[in-house]
Backbone bond lengths (Angstrom), bond angles and torsions (degrees), N, CA, C in turn:
res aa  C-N    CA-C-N  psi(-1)  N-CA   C-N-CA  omega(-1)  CA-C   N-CA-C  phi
1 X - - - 1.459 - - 1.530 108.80 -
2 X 1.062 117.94 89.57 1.499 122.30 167.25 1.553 117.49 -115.24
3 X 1.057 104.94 85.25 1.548 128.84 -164.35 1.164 123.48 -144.61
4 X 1.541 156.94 46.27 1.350 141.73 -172.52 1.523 122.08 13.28
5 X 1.407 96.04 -75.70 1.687 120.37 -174.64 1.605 110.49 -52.07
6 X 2.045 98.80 -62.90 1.484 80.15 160.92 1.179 160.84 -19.65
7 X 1.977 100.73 -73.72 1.150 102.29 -179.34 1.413 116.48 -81.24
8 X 1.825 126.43 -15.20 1.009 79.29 159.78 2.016 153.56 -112.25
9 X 1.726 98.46 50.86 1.149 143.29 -174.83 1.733 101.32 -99.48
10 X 1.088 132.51 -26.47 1.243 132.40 -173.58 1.682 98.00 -80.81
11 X 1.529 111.43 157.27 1.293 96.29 168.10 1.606 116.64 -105.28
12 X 1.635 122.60 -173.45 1.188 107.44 -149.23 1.626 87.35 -99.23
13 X 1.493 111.36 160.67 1.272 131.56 -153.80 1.927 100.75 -81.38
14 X 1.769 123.05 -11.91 1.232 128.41 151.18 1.580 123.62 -88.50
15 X 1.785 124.64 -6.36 1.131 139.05 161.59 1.768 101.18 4.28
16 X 1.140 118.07 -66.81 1.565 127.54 -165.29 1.867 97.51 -49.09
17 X 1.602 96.87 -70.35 1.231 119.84 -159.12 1.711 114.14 -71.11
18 X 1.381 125.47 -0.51 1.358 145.10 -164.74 1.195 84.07 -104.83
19 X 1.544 129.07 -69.72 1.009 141.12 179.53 2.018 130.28 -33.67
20 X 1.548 89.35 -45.01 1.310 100.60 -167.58 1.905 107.94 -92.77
21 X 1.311 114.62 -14.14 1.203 137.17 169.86 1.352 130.51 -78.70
22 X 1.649 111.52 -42.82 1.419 132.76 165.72 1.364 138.79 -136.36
23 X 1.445 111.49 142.62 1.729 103.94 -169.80 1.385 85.74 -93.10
24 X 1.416 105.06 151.33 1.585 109.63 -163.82 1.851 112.22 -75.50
25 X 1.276 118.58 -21.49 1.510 138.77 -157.66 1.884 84.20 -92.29
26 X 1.230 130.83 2.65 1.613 124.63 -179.34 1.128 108.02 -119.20
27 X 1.680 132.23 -25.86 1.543 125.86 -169.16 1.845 102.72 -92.18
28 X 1.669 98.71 110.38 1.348 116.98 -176.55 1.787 106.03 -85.64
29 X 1.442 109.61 -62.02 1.597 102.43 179.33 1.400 118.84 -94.84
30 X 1.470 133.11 162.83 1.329 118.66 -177.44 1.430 78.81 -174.65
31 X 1.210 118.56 132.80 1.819 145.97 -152.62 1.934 89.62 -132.37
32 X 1.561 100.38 127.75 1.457 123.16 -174.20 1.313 94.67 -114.87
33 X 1.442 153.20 105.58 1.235 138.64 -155.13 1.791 91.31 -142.16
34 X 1.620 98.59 105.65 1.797 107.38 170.04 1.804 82.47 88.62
35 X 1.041 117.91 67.49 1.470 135.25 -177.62 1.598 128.69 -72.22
36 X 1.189 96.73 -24.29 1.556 112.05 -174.66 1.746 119.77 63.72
37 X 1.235 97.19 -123.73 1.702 94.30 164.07 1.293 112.59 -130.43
38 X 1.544 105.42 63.15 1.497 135.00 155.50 1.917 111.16 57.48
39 X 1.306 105.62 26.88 1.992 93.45 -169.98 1.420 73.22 -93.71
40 X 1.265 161.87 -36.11 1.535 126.87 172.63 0.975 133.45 -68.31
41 X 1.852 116.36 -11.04 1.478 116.80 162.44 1.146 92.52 -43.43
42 X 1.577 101.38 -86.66 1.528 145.94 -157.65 2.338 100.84 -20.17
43 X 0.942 98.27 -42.58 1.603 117.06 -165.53 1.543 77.28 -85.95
44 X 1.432 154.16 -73.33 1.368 121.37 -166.93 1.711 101.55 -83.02
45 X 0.788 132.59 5.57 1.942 101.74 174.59 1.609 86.82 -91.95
46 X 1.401 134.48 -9.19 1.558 108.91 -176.21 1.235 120.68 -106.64
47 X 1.552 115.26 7.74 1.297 138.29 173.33 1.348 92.03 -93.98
48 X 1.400 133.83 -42.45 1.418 124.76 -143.47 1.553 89.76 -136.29
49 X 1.175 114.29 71.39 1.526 122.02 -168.54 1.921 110.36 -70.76
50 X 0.926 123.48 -15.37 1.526 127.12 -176.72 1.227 105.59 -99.77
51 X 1.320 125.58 -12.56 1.631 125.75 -175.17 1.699 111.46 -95.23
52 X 1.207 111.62 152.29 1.379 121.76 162.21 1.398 115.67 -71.83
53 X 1.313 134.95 143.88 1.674 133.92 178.80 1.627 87.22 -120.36
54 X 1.054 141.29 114.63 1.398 135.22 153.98 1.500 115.70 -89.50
55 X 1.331 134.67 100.90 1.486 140.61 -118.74 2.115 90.47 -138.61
56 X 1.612 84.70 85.74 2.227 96.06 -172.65 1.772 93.58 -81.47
57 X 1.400 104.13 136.63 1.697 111.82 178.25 2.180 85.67 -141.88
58 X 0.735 94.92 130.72 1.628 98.23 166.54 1.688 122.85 -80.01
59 X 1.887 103.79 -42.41 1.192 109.45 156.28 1.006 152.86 -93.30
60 X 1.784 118.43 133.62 1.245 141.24 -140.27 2.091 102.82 -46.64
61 X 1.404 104.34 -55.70 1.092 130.72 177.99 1.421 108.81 -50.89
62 X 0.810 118.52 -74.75 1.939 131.48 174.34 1.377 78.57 -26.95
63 X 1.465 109.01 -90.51 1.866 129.18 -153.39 1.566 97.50 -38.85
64 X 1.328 127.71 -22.64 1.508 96.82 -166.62 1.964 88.12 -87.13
65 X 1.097 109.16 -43.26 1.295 117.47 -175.75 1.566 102.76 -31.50
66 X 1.305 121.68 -61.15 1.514 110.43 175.46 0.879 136.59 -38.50
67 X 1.745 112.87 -50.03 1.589 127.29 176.58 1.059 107.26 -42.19
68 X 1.852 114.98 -61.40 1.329 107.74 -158.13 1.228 119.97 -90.08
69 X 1.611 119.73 11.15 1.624 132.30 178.08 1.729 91.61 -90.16
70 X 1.140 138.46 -47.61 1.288 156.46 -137.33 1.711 78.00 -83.89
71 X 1.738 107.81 -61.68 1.939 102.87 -167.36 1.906 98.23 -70.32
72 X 1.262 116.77 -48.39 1.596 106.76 156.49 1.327 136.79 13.09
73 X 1.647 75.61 -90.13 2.065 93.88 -165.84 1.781 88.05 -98.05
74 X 1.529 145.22 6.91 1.373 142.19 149.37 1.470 98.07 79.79
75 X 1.077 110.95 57.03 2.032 135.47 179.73 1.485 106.64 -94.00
76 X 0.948 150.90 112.39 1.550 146.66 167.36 1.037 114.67 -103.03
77 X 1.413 131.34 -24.23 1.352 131.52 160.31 1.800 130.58 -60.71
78 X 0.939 111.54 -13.98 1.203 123.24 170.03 1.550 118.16 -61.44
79 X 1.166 144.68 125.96 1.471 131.65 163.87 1.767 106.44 -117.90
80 X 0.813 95.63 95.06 2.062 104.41 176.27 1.845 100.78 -54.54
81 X 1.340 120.27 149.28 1.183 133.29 -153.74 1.679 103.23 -145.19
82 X 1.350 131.29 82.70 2.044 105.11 -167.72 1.560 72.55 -92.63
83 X 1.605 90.60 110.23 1.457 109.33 154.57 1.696 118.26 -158.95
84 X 1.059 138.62 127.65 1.182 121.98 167.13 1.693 116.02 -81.70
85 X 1.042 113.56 148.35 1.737 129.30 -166.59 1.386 99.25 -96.01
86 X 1.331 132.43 135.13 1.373 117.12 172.78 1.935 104.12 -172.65
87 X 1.367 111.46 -126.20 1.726 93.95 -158.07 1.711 88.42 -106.54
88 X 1.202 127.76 -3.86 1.083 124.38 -171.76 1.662 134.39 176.05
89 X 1.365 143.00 132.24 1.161 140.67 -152.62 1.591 121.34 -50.37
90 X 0.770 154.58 96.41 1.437 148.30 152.25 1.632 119.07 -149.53
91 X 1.364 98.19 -123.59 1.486 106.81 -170.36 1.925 96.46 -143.34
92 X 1.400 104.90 133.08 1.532 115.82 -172.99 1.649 102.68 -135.02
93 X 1.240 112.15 148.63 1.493 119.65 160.29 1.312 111.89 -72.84
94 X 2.070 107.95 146.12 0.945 89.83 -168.09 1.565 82.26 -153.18
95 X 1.392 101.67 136.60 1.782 131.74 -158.24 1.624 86.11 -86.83
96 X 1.717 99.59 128.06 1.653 112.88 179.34 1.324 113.92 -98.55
97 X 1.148 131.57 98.27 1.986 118.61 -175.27 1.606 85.45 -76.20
98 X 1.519 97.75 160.06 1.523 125.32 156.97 1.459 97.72 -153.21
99 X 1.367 118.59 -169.13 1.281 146.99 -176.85 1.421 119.74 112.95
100 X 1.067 106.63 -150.58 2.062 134.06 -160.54 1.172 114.69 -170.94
101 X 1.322 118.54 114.62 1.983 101.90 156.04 1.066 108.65 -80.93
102 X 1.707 102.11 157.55 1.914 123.48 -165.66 1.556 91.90 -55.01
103 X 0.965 131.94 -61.15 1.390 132.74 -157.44 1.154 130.59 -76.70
104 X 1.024 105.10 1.70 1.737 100.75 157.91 1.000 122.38 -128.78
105 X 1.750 88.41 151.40 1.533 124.09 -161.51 1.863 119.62 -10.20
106 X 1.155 137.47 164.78 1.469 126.64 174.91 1.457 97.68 -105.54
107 X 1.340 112.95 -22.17 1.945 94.35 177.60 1.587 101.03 -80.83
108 X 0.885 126.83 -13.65 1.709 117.77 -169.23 1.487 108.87 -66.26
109 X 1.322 102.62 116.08 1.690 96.13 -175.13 1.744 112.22 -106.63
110 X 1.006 136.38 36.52 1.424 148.18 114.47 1.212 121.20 -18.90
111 X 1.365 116.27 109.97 1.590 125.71 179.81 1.633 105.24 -95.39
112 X 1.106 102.28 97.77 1.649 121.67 160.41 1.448 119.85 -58.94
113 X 0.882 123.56 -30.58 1.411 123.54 -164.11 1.757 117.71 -89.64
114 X 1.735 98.02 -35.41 1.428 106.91 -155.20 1.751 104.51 -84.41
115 X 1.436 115.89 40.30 1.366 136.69 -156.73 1.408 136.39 -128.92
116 X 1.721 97.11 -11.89 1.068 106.87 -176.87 2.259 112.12 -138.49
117 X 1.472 76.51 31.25 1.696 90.68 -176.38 1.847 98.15 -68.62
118 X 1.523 109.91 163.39 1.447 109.37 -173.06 1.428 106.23 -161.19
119 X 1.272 114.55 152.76 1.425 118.28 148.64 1.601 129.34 -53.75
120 X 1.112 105.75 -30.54 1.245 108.71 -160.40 1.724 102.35 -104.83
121 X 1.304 135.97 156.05 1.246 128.00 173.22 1.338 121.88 -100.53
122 X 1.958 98.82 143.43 1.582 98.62 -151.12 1.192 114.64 -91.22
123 X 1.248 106.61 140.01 1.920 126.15 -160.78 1.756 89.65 -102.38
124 X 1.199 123.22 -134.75 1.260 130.18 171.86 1.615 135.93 -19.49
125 X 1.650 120.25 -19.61 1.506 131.63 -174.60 1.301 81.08 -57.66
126 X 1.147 155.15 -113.26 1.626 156.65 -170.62 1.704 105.13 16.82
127 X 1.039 94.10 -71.12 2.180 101.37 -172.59 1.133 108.31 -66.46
128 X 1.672 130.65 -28.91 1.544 134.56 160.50 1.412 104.65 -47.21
129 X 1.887 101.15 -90.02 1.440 122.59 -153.05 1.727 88.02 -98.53
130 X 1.303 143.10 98.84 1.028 134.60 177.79 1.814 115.95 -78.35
131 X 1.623 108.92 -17.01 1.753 113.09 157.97 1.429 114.70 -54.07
132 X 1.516 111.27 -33.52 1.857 110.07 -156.29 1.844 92.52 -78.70
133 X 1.769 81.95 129.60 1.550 100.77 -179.23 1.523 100.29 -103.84
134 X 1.557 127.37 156.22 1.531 129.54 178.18 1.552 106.78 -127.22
135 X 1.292 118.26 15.10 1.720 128.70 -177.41 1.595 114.72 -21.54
136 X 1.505 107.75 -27.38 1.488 99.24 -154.86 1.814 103.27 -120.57
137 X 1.347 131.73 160.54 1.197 131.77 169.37 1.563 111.37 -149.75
138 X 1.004 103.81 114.37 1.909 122.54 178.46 0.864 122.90 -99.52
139 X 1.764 130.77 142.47 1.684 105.95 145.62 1.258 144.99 -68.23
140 X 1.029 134.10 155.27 1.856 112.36 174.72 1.596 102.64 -139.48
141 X 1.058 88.66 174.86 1.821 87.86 -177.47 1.312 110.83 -101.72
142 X 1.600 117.17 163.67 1.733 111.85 -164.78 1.276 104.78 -137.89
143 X 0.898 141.66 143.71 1.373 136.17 159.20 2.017 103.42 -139.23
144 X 1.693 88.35 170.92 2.068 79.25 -178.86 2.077 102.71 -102.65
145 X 1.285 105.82 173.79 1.317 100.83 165.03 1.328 116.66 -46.87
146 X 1.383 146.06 -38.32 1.378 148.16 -122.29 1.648 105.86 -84.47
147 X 1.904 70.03 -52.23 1.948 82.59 161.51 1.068 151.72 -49.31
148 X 1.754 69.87 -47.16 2.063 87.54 -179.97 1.701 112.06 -59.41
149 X 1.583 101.51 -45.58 1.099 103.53 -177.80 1.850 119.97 -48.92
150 X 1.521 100.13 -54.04 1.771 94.41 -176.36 1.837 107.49 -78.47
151 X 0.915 107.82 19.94 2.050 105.90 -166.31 2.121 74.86 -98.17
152 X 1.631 106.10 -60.86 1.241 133.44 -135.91 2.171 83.53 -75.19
153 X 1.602 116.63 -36.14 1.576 123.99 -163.95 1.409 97.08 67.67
154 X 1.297 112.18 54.68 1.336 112.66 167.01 1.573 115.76 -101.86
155 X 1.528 111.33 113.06 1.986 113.35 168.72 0.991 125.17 -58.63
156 X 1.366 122.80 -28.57 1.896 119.49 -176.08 1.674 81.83 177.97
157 X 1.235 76.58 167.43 1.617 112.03 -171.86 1.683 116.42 -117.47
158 X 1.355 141.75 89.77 1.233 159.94 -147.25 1.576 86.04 -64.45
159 X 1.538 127.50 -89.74 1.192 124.18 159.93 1.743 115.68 -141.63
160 X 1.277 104.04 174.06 1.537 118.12 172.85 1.743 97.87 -124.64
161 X 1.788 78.60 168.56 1.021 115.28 -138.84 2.071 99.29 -128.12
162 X 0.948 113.55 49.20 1.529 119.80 -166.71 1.715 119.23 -76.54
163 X 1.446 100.56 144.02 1.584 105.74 -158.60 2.005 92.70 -167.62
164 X 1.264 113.77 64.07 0.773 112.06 -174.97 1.760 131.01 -127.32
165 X 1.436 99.28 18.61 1.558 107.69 174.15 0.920 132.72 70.98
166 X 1.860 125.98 22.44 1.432 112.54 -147.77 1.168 125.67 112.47
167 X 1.576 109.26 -50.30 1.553 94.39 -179.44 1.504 134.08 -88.37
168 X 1.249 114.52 10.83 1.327 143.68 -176.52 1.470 100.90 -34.46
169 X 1.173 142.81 -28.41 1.902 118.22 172.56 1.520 84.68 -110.42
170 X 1.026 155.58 48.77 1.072 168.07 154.80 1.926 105.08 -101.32
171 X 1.549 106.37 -68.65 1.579 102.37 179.68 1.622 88.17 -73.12
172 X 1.018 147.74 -59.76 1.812 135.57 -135.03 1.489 107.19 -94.31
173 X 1.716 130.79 -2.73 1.012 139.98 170.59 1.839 102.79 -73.47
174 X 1.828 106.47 -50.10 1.180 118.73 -173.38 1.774 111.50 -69.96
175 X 1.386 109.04 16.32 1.213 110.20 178.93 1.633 107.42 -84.70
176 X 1.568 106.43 -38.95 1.567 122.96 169.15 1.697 101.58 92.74
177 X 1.186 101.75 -139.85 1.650 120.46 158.72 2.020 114.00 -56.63
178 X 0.813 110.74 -39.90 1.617 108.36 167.08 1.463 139.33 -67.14
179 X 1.382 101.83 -5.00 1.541 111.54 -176.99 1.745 86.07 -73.45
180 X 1.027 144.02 -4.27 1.462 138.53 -173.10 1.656 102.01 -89.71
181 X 1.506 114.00 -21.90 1.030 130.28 165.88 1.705 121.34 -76.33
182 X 1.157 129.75 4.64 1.535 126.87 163.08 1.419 133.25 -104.45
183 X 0.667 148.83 132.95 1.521 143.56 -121.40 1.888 99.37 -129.13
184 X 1.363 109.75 -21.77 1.771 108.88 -171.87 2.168 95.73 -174.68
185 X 1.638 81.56 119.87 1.544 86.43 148.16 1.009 124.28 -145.83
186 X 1.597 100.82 161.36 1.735 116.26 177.82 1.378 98.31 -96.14
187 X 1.644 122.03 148.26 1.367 115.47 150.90 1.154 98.32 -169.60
188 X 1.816 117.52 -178.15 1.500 130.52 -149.62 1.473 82.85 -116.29
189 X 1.244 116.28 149.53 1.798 109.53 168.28 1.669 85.52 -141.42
190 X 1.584 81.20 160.83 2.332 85.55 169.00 1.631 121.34 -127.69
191 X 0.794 113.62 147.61 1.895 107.31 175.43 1.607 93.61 -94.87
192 X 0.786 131.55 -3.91 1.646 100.86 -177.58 1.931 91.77 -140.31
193 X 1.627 99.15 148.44 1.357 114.84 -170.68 1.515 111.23 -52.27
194 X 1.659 135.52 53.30 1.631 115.33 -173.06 1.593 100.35 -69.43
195 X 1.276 139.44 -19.56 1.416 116.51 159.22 2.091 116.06 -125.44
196 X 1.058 87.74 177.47 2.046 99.79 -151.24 1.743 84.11 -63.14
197 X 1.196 112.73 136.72 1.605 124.20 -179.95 1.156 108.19 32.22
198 X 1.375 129.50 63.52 1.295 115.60 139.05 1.071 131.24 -88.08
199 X 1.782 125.00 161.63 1.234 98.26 166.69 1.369 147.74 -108.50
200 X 1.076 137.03 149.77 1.376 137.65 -173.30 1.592 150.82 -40.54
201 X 1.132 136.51 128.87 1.042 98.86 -168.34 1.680 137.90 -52.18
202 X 1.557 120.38 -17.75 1.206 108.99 164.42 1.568 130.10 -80.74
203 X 1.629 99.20 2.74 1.501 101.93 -172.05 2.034 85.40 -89.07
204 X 1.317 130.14 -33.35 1.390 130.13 -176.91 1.576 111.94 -70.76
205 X 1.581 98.05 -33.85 1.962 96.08 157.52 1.035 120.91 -49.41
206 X 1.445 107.29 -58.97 1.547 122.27 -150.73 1.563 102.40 -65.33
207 X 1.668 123.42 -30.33 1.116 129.54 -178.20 1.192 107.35 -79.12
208 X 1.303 131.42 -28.48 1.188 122.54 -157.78 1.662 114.85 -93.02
209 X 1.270 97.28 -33.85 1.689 126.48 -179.27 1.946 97.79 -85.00
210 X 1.290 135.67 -2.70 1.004 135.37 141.11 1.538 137.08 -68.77
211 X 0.966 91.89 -30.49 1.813 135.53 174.98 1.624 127.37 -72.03
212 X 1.854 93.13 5.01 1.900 93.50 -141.38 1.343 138.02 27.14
213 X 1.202 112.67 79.16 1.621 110.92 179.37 1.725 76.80 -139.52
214 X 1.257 85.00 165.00 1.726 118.45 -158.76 1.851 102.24 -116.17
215 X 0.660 142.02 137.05 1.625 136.97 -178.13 1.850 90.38 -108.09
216 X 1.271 113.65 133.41 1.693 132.14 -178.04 1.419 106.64 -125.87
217 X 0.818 127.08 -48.77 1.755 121.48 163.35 1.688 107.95 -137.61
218 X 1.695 94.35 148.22 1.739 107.44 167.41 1.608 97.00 -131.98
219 X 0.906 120.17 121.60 1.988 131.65 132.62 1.262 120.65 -78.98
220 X 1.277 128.03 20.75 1.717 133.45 170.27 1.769 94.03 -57.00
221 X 1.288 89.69 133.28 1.624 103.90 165.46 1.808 101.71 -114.79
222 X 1.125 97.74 -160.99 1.797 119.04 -170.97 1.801 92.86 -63.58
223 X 0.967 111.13 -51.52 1.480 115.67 -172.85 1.622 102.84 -102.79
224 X 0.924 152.90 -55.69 1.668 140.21 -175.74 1.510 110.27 -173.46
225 X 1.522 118.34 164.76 1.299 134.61 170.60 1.369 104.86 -170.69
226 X 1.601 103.87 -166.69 1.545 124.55 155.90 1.302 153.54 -76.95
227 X 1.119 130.59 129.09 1.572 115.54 -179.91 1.164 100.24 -123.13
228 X 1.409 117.50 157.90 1.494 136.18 162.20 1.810 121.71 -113.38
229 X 1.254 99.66 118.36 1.841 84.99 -177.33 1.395 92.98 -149.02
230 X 1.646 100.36 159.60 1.347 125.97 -158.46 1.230 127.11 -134.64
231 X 1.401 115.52 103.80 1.172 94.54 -179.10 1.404 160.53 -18.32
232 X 1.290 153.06 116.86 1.377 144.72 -108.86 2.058 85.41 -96.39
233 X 1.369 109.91 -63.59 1.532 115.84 -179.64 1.474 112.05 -56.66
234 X 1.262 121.93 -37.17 1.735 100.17 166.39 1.387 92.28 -66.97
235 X 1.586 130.91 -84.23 1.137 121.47 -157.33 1.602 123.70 12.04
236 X 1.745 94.01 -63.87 1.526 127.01 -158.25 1.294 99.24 -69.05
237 X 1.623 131.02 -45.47 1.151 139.88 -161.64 1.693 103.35 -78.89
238 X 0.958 122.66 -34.86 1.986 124.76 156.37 1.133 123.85 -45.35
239 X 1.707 97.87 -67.11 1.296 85.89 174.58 1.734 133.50 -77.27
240 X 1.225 104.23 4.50 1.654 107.30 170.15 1.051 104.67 -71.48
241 X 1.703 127.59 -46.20 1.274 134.16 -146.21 1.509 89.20 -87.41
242 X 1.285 129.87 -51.98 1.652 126.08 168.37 1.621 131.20 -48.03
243 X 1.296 100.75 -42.37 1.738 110.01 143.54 1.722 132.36 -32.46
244 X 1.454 92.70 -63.13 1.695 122.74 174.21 1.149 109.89 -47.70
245 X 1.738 107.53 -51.41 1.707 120.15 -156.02 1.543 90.11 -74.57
246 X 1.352 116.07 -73.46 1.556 130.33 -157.18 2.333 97.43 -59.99
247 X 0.993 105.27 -14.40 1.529 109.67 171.90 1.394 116.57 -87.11
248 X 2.063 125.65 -30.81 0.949 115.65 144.39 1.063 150.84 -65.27
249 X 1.421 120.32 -10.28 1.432 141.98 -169.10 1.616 99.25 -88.08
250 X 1.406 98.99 -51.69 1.631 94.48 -177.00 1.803 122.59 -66.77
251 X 1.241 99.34 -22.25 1.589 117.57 -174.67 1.493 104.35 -78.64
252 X 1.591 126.43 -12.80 1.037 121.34 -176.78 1.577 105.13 -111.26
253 X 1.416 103.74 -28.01 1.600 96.89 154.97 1.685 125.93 -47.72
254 X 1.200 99.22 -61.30 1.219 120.21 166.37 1.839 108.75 -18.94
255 X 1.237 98.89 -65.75 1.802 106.97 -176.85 1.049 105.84 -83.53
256 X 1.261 130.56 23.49 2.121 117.64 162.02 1.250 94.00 -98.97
């Protein structure tokens, strides 16, 4: 699917589990973290029309891409952020992917490349994706969630939305004491080193499942995918309330 419109017309690949977790008219915050050029904001603020998407891209390029996808597709909920999220405030280098693979099409105007930029420097992306080029190195500015949250007067965080190359206990470390405060995340994890010390997907378990969060789906292959995990106390708080619900229904059967 290399299409704008398409994808963002397709539904999202947790559709089920978004669904079964939240009524859409209740999820207020929802964190886009390593954003790209914002069509996954854009695809949850219009699913989740009452919520804020605060949608962090570090690069300059990406970030404008949002704005003007956001005035585009006529999104107001979106707030673009050029910031990268990570363990702590300053200024970090930050590794630029570009490229193309040979094989596709020359009218396809899908940017492949601008997708796999990182904090961290890339070790293995080469022997994977042998198109992805890293030519360029910038500074960008960093700050952690913790901040964002008290800068932003944010209470909890409904879910995020992570796409960050590697640096994944890097942004969710910088959450601090508040990562107890997020209720559902998405993110990319890898089994094999594509950048220099990152960490792994069992080192992002091990954190996360320390953390109480619950893992609900993985697509991890040999080399990388997705996970979804959930906080352990909402978890609990669903299924009480699903207990409750499906116990009133029957109790009123009961009396016809």
């Amino acid at each position: 699917m290399y299409n704008d419109e398409e994808y963002l017309n397709s539904p999202f690949e947790i559709q089920n589990e978004l669904n079964s977790f939240f009524k859409q008219k209740n999820v207020k915050t929802i964190l886009d973290i390593g954003a790209c050029d914002g069509l996954d904001s854009i695809k949850y603020a219009k699913y989740f029309p009452l919520s804020k998407v605060y949608s962090f891209e570090p690069l300059l390029k990406n970030f404008n891409l949002i704005k003007s996808n956001t005035i585009k597709y006529n999104i107001e909920n979106v707030y673009p952020i050029n910031l990268a999220l990570s363990l702590e405030k300053g200024d970090a280098t930050f590794y630029v992917s570009s490229g193309r693979p040979q094989e596709i099409e020359e009218g396809i105007q899908w940017d492949f490349g601008n997708k796999s930029s990182s904090l961290l420097e890339p070790n293995k992306t080469k022997e994977v994706h042998p198109w992805l080029k890293f030519d360029e190195q910038i500074t960008v500015k960093t700050d952690t969630i913790k901040n964002k949250m008290d800068e932003l007067k944010i209470k909890s965080i409904d879910f995020i939305h992570m796409d960050v190359q590697g640096a994944e206990l890097m942004v969710l470390k910088g959450a601090s004491e508040y990562i107890s405060k997020i209720k559902m995340i998405w993110l990319e994890v890898e089994n094999i080193e594509l950048y220099k010390n990152q960490p792994l997907t069992s080192d992002v378990e091990f954190f996360l499942k320390s953390n109480n969060f619950i893992k609900i789906k993985d697509t991890v292959n040999h080399i990388a995918g997705d996970q979804l995990w959930v906080n352990y106390n909402y978890f609990l708080v669903k299924k009480i309330k699903r207990k409750i619900f499906h116990l009133l229904i029957f109790l009123k059967i009961l009396k016809r």
